[in-house]
TIKE-112541 format. One record per residue (C-alpha): z, y, x; residue in one letter. Coordinates in steps of 0.001 Angstrom, whole numbers. Example, Ala and Ser with C-alpha at 12.3 -4.5 7.8 and 13.67 -1.06 7.14 Angstrom:
{up:7800&north:-4500&east:12300&residuo:A}
{up:7140&north:-1060&east:13670&residuo:S}
This chain:
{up:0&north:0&east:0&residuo:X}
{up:-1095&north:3109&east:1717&residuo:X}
{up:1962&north:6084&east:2364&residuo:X}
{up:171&north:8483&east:417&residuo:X}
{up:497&north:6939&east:-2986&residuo:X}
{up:4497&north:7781&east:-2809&residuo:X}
{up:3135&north:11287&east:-2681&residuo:X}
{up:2857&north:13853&east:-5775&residuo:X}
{up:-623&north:14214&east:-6999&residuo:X}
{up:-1134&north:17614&east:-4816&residuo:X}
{up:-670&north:15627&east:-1532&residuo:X}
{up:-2054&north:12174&east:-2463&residuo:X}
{up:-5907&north:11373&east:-2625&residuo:X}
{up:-5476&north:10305&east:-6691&residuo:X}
{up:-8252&north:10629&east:-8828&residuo:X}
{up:-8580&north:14186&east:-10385&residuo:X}
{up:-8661&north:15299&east:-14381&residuo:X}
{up:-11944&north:14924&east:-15400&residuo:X}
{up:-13723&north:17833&east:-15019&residuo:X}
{up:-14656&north:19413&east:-17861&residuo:X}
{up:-18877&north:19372&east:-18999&residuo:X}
{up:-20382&north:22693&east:-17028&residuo:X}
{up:-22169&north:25140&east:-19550&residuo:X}
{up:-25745&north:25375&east:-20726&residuo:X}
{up:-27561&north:26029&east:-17804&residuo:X}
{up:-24939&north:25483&east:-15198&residuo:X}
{up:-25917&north:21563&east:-14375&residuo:X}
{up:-29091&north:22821&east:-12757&residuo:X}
{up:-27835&north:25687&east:-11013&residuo:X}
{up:-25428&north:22707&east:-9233&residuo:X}
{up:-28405&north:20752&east:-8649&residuo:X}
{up:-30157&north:23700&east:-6870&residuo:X}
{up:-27183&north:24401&east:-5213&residuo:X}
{up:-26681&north:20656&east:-3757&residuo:X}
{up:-30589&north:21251&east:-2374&residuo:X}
{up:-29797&north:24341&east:-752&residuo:X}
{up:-27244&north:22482&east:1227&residuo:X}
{up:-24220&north:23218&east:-558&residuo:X}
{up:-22507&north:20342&east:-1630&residuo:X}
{up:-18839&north:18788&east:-3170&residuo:X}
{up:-16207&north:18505&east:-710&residuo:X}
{up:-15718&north:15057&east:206&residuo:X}
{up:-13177&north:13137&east:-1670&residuo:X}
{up:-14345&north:14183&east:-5099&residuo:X}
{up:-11458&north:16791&east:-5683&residuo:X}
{up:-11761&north:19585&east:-8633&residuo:X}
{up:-14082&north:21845&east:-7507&residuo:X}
{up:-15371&north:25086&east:-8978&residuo:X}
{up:-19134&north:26041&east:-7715&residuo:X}
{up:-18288&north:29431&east:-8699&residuo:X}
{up:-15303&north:29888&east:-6200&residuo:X}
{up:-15494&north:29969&east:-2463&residuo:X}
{up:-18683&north:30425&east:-1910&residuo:X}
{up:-21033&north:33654&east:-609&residuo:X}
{up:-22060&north:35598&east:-3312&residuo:X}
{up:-25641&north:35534&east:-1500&residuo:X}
{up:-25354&north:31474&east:-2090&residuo:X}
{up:-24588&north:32076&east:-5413&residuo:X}
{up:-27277&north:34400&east:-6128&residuo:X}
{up:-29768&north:31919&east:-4448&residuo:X}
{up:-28525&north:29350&east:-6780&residuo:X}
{up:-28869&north:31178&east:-9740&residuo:X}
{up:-25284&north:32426&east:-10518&residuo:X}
{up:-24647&north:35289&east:-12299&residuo:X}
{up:-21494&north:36675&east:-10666&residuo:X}
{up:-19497&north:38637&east:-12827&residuo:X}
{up:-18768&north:41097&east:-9740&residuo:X}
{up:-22205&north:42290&east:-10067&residuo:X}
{up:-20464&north:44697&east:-12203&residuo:X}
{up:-20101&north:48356&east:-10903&residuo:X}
{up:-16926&north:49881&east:-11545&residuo:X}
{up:-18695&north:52301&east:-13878&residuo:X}
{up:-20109&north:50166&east:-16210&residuo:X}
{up:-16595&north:47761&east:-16570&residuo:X}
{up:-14178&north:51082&east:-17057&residuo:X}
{up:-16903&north:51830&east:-19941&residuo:X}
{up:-17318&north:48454&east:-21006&residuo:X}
{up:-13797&north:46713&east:-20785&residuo:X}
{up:-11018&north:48897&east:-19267&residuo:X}
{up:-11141&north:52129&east:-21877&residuo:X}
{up:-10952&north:49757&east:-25384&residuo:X}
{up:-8553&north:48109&east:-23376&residuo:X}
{up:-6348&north:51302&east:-23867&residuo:X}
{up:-6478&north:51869&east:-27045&residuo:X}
{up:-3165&north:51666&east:-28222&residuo:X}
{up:-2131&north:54312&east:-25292&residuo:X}
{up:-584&north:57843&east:-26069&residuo:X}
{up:-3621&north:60520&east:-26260&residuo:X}
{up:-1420&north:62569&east:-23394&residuo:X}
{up:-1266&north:59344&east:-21385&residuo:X}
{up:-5065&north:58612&east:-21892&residuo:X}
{up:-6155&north:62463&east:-20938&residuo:X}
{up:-4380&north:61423&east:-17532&residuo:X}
{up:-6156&north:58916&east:-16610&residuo:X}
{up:-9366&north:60267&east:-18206&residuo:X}
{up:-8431&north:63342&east:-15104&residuo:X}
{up:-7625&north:61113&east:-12614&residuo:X}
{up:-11068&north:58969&east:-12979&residuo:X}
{up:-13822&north:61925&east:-13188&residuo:X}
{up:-11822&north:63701&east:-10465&residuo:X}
{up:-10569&north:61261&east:-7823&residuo:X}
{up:-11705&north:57695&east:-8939&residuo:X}
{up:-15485&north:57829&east:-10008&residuo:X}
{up:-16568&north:60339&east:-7114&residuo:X}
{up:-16013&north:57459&east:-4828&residuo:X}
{up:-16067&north:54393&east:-6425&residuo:X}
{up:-17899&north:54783&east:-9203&residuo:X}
{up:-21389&north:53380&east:-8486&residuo:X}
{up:-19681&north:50658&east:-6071&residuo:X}
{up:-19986&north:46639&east:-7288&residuo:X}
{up:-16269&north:45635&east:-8293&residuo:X}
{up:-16464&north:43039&east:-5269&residuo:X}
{up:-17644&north:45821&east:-2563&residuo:X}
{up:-14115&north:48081&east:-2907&residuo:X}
{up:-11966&north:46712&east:-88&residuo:X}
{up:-8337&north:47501&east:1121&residuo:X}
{up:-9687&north:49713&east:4291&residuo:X}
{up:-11308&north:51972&east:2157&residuo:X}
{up:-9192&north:52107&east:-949&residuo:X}
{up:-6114&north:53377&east:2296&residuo:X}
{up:-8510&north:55760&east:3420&residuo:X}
{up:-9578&north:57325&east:484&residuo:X}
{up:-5739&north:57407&east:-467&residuo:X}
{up:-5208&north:59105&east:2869&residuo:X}
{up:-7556&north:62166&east:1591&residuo:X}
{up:-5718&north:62661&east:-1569&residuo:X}
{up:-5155&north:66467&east:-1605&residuo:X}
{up:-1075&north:65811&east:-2854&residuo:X}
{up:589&north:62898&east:-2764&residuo:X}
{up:1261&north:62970&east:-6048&residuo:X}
{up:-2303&north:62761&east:-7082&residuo:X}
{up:-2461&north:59870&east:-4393&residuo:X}
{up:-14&north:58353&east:-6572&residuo:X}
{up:-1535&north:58876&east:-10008&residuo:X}
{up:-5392&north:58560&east:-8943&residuo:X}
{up:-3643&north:55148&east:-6851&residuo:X}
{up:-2124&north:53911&east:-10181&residuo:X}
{up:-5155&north:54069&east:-12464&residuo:X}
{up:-7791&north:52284&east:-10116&residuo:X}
{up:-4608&north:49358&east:-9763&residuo:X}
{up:-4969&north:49336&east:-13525&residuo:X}
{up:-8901&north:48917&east:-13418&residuo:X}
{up:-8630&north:46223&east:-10321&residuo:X}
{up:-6083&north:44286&east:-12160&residuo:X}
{up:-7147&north:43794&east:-15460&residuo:X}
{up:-11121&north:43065&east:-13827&residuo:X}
{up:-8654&north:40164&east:-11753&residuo:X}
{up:-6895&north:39123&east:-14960&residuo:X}
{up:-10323&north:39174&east:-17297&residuo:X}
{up:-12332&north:36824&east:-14368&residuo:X}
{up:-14878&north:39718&east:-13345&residuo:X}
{up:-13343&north:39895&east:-10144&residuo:X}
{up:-11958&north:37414&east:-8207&residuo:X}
{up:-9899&north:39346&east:-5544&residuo:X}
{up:-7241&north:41088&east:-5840&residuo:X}
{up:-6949&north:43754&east:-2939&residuo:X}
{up:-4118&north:45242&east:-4893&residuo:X}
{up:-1754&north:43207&east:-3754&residuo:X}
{up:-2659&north:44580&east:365&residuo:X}
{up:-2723&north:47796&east:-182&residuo:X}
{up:-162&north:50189&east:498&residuo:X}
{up:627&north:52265&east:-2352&residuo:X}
{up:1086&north:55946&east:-1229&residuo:X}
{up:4798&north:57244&east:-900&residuo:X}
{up:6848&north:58910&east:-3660&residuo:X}
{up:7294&north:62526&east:-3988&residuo:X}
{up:10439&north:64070&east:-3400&residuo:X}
{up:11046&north:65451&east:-7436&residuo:X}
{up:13640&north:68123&east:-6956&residuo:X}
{up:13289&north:70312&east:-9986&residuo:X}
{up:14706&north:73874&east:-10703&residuo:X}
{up:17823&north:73897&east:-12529&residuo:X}
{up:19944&north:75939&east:-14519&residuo:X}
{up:24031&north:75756&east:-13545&residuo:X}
{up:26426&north:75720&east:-16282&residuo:X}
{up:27291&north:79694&east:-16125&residuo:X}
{up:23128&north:80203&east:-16370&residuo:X}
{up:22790&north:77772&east:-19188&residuo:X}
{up:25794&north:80503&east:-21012&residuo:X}
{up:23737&north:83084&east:-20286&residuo:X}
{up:20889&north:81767&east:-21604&residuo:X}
{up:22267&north:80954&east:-25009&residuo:X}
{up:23522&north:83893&east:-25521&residuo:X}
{up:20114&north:85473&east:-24857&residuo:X}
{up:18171&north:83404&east:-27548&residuo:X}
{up:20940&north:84480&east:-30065&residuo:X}
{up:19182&north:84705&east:-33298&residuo:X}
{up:15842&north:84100&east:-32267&residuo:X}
{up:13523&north:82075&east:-34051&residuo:X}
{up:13598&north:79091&east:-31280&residuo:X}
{up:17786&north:79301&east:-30916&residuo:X}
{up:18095&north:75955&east:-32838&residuo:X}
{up:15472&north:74555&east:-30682&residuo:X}
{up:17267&north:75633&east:-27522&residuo:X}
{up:20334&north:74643&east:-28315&residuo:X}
{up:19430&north:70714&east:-28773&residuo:X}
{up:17248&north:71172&east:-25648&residuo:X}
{up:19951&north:72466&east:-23174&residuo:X}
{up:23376&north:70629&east:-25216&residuo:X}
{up:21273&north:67380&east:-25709&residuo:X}
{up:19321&north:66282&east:-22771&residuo:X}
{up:16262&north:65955&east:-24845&residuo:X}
{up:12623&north:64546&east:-23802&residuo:X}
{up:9857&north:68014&east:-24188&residuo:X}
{up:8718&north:66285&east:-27219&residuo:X}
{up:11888&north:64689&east:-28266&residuo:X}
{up:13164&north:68233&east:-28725&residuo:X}
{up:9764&north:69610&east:-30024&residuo:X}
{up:9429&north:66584&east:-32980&residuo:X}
{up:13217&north:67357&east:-34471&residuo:X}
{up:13383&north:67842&east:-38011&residuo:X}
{up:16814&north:69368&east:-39856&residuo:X}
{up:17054&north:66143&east:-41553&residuo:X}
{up:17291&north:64368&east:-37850&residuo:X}
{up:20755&north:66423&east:-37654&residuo:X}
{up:24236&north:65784&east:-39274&residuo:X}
{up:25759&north:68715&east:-39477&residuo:X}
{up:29229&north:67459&east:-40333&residuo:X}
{up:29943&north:65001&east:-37538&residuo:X}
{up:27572&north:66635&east:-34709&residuo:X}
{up:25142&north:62978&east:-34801&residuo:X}
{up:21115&north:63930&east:-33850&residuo:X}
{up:18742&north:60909&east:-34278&residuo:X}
{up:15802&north:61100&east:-31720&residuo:X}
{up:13587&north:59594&east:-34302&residuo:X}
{up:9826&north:60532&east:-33019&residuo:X}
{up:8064&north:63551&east:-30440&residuo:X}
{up:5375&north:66337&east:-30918&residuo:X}
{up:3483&north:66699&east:-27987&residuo:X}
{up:239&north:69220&east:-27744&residuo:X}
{up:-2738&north:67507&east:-26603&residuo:X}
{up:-6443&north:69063&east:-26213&residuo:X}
{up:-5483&north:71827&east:-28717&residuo:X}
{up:-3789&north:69724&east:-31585&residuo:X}
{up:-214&north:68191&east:-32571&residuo:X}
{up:58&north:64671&east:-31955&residuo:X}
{up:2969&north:63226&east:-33220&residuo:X}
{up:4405&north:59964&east:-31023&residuo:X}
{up:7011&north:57404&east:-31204&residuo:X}
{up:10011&north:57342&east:-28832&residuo:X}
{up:8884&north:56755&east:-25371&residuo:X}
{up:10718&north:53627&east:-24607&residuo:X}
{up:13028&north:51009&east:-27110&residuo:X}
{up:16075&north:53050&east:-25602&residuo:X}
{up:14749&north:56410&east:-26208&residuo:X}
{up:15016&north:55806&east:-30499&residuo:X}
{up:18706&north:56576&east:-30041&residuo:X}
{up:21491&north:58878&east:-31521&residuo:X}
{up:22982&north:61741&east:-29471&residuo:X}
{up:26100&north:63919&east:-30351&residuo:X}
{up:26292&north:67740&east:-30248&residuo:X}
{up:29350&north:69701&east:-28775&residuo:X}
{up:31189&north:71774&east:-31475&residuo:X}
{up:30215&north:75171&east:-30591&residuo:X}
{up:26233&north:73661&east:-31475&residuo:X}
{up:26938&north:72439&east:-34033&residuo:X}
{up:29130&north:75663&east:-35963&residuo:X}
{up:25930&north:77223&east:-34649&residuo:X}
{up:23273&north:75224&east:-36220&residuo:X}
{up:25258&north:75216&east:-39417&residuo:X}
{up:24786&north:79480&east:-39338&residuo:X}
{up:21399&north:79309&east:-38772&residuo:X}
{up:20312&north:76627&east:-40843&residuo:X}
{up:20908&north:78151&east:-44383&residuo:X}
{up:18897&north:75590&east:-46202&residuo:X}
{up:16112&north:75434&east:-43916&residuo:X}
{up:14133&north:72240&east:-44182&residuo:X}
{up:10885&north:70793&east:-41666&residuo:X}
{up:11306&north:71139&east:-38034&residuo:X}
{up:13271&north:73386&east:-36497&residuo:X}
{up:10708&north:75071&east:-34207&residuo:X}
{up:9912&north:76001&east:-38174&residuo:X}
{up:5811&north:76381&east:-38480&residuo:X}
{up:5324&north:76966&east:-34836&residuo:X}
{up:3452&north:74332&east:-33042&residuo:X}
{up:4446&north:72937&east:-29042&residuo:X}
{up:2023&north:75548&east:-27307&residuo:X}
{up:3379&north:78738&east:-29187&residuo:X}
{up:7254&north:77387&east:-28364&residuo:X}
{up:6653&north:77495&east:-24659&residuo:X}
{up:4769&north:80881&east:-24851&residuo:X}
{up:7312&north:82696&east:-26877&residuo:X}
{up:10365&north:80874&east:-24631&residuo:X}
{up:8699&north:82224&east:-21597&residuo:X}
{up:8378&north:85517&east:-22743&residuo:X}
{up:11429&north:85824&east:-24155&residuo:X}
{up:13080&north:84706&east:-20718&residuo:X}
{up:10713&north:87978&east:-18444&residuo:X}
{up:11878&north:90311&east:-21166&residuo:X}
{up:15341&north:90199&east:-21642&residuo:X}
{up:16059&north:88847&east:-17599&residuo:X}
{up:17384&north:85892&east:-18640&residuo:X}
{up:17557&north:82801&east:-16369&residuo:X}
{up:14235&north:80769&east:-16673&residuo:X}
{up:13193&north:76999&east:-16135&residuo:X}
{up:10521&north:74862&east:-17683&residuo:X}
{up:11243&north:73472&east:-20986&residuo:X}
{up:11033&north:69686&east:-19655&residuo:X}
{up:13607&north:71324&east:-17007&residuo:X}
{up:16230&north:72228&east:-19394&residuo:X}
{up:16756&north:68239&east:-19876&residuo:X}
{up:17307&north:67994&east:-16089&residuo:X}
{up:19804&north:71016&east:-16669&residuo:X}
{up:22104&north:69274&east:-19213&residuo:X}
{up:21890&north:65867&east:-17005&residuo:X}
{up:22757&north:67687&east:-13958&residuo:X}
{up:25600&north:69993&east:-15255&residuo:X}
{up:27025&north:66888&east:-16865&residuo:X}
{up:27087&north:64843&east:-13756&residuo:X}
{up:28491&north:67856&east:-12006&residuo:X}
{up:31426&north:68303&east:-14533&residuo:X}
{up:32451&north:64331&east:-14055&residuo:X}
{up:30498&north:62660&east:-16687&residuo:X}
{up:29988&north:59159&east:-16151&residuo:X}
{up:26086&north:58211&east:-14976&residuo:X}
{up:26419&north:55257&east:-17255&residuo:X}
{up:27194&north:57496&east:-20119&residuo:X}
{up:24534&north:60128&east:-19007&residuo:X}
{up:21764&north:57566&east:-18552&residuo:X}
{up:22164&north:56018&east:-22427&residuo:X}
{up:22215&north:60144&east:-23906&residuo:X}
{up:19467&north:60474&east:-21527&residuo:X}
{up:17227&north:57429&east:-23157&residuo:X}
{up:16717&north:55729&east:-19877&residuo:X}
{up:15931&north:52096&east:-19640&residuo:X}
{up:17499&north:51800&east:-16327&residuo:X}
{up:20696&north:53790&east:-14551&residuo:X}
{up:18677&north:53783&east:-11658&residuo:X}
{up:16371&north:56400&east:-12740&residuo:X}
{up:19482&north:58773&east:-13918&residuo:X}
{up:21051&north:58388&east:-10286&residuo:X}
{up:17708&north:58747&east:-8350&residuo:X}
{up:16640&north:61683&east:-10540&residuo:X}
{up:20214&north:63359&east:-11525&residuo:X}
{up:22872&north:62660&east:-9321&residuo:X}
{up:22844&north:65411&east:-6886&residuo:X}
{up:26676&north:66790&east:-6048&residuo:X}
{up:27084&north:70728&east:-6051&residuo:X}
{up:27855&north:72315&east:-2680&residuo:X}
{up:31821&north:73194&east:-4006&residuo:X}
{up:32122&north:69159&east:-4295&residuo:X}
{up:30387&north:68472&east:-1634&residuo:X}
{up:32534&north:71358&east:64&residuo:X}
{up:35976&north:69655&east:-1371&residuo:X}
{up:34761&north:66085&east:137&residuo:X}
{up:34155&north:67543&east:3438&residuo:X}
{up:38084&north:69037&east:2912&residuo:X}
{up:39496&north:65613&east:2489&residuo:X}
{up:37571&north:64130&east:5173&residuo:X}
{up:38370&north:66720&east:7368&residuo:X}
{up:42504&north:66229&east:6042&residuo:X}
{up:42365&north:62308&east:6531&residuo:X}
{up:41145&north:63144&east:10450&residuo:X}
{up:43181&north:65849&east:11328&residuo:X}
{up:46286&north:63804&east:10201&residuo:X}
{up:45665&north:60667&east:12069&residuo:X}
């Protein structure tokens, strides 16, 4: 008995499935193929005629490789329905990242002819690297899914090296500058808005999509129940971003005997009839009139997450008002001490030497 029939079937020389009948036309390609000189492997094993061999074989045998495709025609053909069920503001992304970083270059090039070497170099020339990052992210998308749907059969994805992350510090109000700035809204039209933006830790749209019926006014709960973003000129309204980010938030008291002045009977959102472009023109130019302190509306979430850290606010408990799906983001993102606590650590180090 010989030792290899103690072996599993992937080490022993057994008999393989049956392999399965090739499709119309295919037995005569093989038969062409076994002419040109290119023939099983010995020891009958599965064998796929399509795989391992030179596409120039292939094409001599009659093969139509799949490949053949340019990356044109399969982003037309295959990758955009594929995408369908994106956000519009997530599609008009990539839609920028393709016509101006993706299609200049690869484009016109056969799926099979984009290699590692020059996906790095034409990485390297990214202007930013957060473009790098973005442009980097779509054409993995588009490689992937051609691996995944068998028009391409390798995937240089896996070998290339993605381009670093950018160092996201964004401008941020402190807690006396947040003060300041409520008092400066202080019976404007977008107060209510302001005041779940900055006391909430809302989302741009999160904050944008509220409706009065979203907040109980006698226990302070807010239900982050959809978003309103502004997309090429028109409202889209959107779900939640993530499973975590349908969630309930409280307000502090002072919001919410606030919101209960300004409310009187109001109903709808509470940007009232104005729509997400008009918000951020009239914030802004509220903000250069009256001198008050100014960040970008997706910065006053960063505000409330940093202030809250600062004041001793658990990251756990940040992270879940937040909506995150992981702490991780909240602590790479948020949790950056002030100078006065970094100042006090220094103190105690400094104590705990000196009084050795």
């Amino acid at each position: 008995m010989p030792w290899t029939s103690a072996l599993p079937y992937r080490h022993a020389r057994a008999s393989p499935p049956a392999m399965p009948p090739p499709k119309k036309g295919m037995s005569q390609s093989i038969s062409d193929c076994s002419q040109s000189g290119i023939d099983e492997p010995p020891d009958n094993r599965w064998w796929n005629p399509t795989r391992g061999i030179h596409r120039k074989a292939l094409r001599a045998c009659g093969f139509s490789r799949s490949e053949e495709l340019i990356l044109n025609e399969f982003v037309d053909a295959k990758w955009r329905p594929s995408c369908a069920a994106l956000r519009e503001c997530t599609m008009v992304g990539y839609e920028s990242a393709l016509r101006l970083h993706i299609l200049p270059v690869f484009g016109e090039m056969k799926l099979d002819d984009i290699d590692v070497q020059g996906v790095e170099a034409w990485i390297a020339g990214m202007p930013s690297r957060g473009a790098a990052r973005k442009a980097w992210s779509v054409l993995r998308s588009i490689l992937r899914k051609a691996v995944r749907w068998g028009d391409l059969e390798r995937d240089i994805t896996l070998r290339v090296q993605s381009p670093k992350r950018c160092n996201y510090h964004p401008a941020v109000l402190n807690s006396h500058q947040i003060r300041t700035l409520l008092q400066g809204f202080y019976n404007h039209p977008l107060e209510a808005w302001l005041i779940c933006s900055v006391t909430l830790g809302l989302r741009t749209e999160e904050a944008l999509g509220l409706e009065w019926t979203d907040i109980n006014l006698r226990d302070g709960h807010v239900s982050i129940e959809r978003g309103l973003q502004w997309v090429g000129g028109h409202e889209v309204i959107v779900d939640p971003k993530t499973n975590l980010s349908r969630r309930t938030v409280i307000l502090p008291r002072f919001a919410v005997k606030r919101l209960r002045q300004i409310r009187h009977g109001r109903k709808g959102r509470i940007i009232g009839d104005l729509n997400p472009n008009q918000v951020a023109r009239r914030y802004r130019t509220r903000c250069r009139k009256n001198n008050l302190p100014w960040v970008p509306r997706r910065n006053l979430r960063h505000s409330w997450a940093t202030t809250a850290l600062a004041a001793g606010v658990d990251v756990a408990i940040v992270s879940r008002a937040l909506g995150h799906s992981d702490i991780s983001t909240t602590a790479r993102y948020y949790l950056r001490p002030e100078l006065s606590v970094l100042r006090d650590a220094q103190k105690l180090w400094e104590h705990s030497i000196m009084a050795s």
